[in-house]
C-alpha positions in Angstrom: -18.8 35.8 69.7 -16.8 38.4 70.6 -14.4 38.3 67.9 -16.7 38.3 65.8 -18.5 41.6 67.1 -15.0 42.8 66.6 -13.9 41.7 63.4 -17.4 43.5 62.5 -16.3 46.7 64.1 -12.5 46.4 62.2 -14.8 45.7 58.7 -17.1 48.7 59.7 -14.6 51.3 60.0 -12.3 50.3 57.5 -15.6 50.4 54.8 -16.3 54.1 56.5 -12.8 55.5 56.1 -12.7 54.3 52.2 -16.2 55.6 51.7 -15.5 58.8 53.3 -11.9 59.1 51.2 -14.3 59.2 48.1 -16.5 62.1 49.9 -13.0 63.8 49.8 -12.2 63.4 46.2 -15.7 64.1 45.2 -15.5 67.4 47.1 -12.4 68.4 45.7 -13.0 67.6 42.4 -16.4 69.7 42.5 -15.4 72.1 45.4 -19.1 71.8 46.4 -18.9 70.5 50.0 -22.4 69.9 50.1 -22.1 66.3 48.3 -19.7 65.3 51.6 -23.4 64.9 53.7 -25.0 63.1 50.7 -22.3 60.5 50.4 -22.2 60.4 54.2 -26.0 59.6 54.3 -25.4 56.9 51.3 -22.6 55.6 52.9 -24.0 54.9 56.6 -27.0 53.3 55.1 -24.8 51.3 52.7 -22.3 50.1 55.6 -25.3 49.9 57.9 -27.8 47.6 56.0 -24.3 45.1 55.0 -23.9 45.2 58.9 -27.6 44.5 59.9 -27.4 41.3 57.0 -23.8 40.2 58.5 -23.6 36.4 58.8 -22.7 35.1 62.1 -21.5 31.9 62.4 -22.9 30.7 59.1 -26.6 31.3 60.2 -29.0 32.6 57.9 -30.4 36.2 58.4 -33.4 36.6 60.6 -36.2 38.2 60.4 -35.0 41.1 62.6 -31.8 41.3 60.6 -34.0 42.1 57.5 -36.9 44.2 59.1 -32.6 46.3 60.4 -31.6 46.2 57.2 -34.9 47.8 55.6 -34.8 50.4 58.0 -31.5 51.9 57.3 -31.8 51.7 54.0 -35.9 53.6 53.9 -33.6 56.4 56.3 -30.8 56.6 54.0 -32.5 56.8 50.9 -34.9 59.4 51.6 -32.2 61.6 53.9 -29.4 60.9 51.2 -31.9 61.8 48.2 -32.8 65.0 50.1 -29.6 66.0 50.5 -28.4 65.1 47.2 -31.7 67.3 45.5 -30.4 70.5 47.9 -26.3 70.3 46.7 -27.2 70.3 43.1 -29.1 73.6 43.7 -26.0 75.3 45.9 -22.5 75.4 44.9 -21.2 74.8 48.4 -22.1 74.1 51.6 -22.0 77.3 53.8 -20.6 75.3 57.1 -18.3 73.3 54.9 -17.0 76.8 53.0 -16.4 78.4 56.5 -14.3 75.8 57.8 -12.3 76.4 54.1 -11.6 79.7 55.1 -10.2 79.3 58.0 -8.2 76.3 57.0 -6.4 78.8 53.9 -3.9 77.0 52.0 -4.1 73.6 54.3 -7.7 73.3 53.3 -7.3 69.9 51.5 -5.2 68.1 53.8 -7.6 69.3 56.6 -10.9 68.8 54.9 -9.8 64.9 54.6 -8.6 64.6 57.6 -11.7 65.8 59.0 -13.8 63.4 56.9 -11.9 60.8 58.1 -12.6 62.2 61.5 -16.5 62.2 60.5 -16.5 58.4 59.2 -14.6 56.8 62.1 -16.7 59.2 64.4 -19.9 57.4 62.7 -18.7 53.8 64.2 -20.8 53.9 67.1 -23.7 54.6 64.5 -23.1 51.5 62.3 -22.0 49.3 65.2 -25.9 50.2 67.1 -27.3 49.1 63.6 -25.1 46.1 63.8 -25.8 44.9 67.5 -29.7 45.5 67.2 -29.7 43.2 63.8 -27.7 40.5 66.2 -30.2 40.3 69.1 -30.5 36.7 69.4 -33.8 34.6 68.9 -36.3 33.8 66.1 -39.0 36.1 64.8 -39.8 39.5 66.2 -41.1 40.5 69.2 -43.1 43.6 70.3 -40.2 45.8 70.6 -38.9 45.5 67.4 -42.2 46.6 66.1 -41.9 49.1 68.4 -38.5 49.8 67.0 -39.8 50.1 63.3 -42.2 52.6 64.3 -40.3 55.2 66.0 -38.1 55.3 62.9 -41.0 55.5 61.0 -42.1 58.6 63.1 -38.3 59.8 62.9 -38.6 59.7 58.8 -41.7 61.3 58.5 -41.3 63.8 60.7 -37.9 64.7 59.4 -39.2 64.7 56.2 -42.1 67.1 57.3 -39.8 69.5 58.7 -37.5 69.6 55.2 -40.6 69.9 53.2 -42.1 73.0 55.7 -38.6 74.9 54.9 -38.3 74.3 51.5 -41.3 75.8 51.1 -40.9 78.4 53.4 -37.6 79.2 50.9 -39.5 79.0 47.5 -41.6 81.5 48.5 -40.3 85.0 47.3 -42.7 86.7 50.2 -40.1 85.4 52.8 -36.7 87.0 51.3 -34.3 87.3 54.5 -37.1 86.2 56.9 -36.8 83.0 59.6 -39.1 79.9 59.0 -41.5 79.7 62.3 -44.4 78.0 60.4 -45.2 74.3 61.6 -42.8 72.3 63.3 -40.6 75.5 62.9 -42.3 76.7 65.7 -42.0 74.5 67.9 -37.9 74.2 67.4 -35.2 76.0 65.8 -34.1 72.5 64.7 -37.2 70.2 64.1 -35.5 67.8 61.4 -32.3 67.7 63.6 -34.5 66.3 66.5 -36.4 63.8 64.6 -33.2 63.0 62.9 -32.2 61.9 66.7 -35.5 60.4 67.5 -35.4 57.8 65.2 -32.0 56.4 66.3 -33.8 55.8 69.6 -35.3 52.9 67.2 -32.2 50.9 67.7 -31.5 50.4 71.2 -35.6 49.4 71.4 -34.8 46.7 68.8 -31.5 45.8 70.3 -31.7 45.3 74.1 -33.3 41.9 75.9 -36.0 43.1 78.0 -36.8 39.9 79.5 -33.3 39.0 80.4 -30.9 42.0 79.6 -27.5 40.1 80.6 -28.3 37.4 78.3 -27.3 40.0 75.3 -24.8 42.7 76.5 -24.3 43.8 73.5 -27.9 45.1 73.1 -26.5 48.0 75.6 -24.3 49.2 72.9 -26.9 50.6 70.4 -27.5 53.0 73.3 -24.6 55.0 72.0 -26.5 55.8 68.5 -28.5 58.0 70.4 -26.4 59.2 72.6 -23.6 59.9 70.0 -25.9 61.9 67.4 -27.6 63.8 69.9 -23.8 65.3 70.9 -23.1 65.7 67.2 -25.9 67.6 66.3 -26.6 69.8 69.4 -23.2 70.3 70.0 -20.8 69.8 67.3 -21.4 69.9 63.4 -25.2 70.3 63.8 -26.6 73.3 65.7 -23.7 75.5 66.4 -22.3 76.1 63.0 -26.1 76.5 61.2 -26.9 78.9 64.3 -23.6 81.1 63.9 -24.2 81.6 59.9 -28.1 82.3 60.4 -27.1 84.8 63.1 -24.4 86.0 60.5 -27.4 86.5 57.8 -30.3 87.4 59.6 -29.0 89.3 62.8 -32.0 90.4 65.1 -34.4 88.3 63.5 -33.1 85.0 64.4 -31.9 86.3 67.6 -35.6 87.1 68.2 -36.6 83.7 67.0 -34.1 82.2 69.5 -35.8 84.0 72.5 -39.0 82.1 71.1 -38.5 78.8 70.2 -36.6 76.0 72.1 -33.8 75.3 70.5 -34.0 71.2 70.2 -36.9 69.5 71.6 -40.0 70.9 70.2 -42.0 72.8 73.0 -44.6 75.5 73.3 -43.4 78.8 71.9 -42.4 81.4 74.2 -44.9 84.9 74.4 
């Protein structure tokens, strides 16, 4: 069995890096960075839903291999469609463009090395998908339901939060002004945090309550979680998006800050 959890782990990373070289030639054939997060979001659903339906041993899928693999795919299609509908409207990502600048001259050996960086880096994502899928024993049991609906919460409310902005965007009334209307006041970064929430799916659907050392494994969807919460409160999420709004609307987001917690949605400061 463990050989085989490996040999899963050696196909998922190898399919990530050659996905994530075609994020690379995409990008530099367009030079709009913003298709990198659309083919990211196609790609970890792709990889993740062939993961969830991986044989093992000859077996046929499961139920909770299916009910996986639906899952990933409902995220990744309406994230990756999202994404897709907002980089045909820009000509570059402004986080991508910055990190172009800096780079000078070495920008395309650094841009795919960094993609490289970002698709091996989204392993632990894939390989949670994976181990939850796997959690041996016929049919499904409370917790997967359970499962299903936080990341049914996590879409929708994701999906609420882009649709709040985009409208916020359209109209002309709030040129250079911060979005604080709906879930935008409760957090600077409501889709980031329901982006997170739903990953908390997997480790419901992948860990034995009854008997938790019958399936090890299980433990390691805990790092889906764990692993996009430090990305996107700490690495390519927050920071960057918080330096450029504080680079294009100065006071007003630094008064918006002072207000609204910063992750977590919680009550609005006075």
């Amino acid at each position: 069995m463990t050989i085989l959890y490996l040999e899963a782990l050696v196909v998922i990373a190898a399919s990530l890096s050659a996905l994530m070289a075609g994020a690379w030639l995409v990008q530099q054939r367009t030079g709009n960075s913003g298709w990198v997060d659309t083919i990211w979001t196609f790609s970890l659903g792709l990889v993740g839903a062939g993961s969830a339906l991986w044989p093992i041993e000859g077996a046929p899928q499961t139920d909770r291999q299916w009910l996986v693999a639906v899952l990933v795919a409902v995220w990744s299609l309406r994230l990756g469609v999202h994404i897709a509908i907002r980089s045909a409207g820009i000509s570059d990502d402004p986080r991508y463009a910055d990190f172009a600048r800096e780079w000078g001259a070495n920008s395309p050996r650094r841009m795919f090395i960094f993609l490289q960086n970002q698709g091996l880096g989204s392993i632990p994502l894939v390989f949670a998908i994976f181990v939850a899928a796997h959690m041996p024993g016929d049919g499904l049991r409370p917790a997967d339901y359970l499962g299903a609906l936080i990341l049914l919460i996590g879409i929708a409310g994701e999906a609420l939060a882009d649709a709040q902005l985009q409208a916020f965007r359209t109209n002309p009334a709030n040129k250079g002004r911060v979005c604080d209307a709906g879930l935008w006041r409760w957090s600077r970064h409501p889709n980031y945090f329901f982006e997170w929430f739903g990953w908390l799916a997997y480790p419901v659907i992948g860990i034995s309550y009854a008997d938790p050392l019958s399936y090890p494994w299980g433990f390691a969807a805990l790092l889906a979680p764990i692993f996009m919460y430090w990305i996107l409160v700490h690495v390519t999420g927050i920071p960057p998006l918080e330096a450029q709004m504080l680079r294009s609307r100065g006071d007003r987001y630094r008064d918006y800050q002072a207000r609204t917690s910063r992750f977590f949605p919680w009550l609005p400061q006075a």
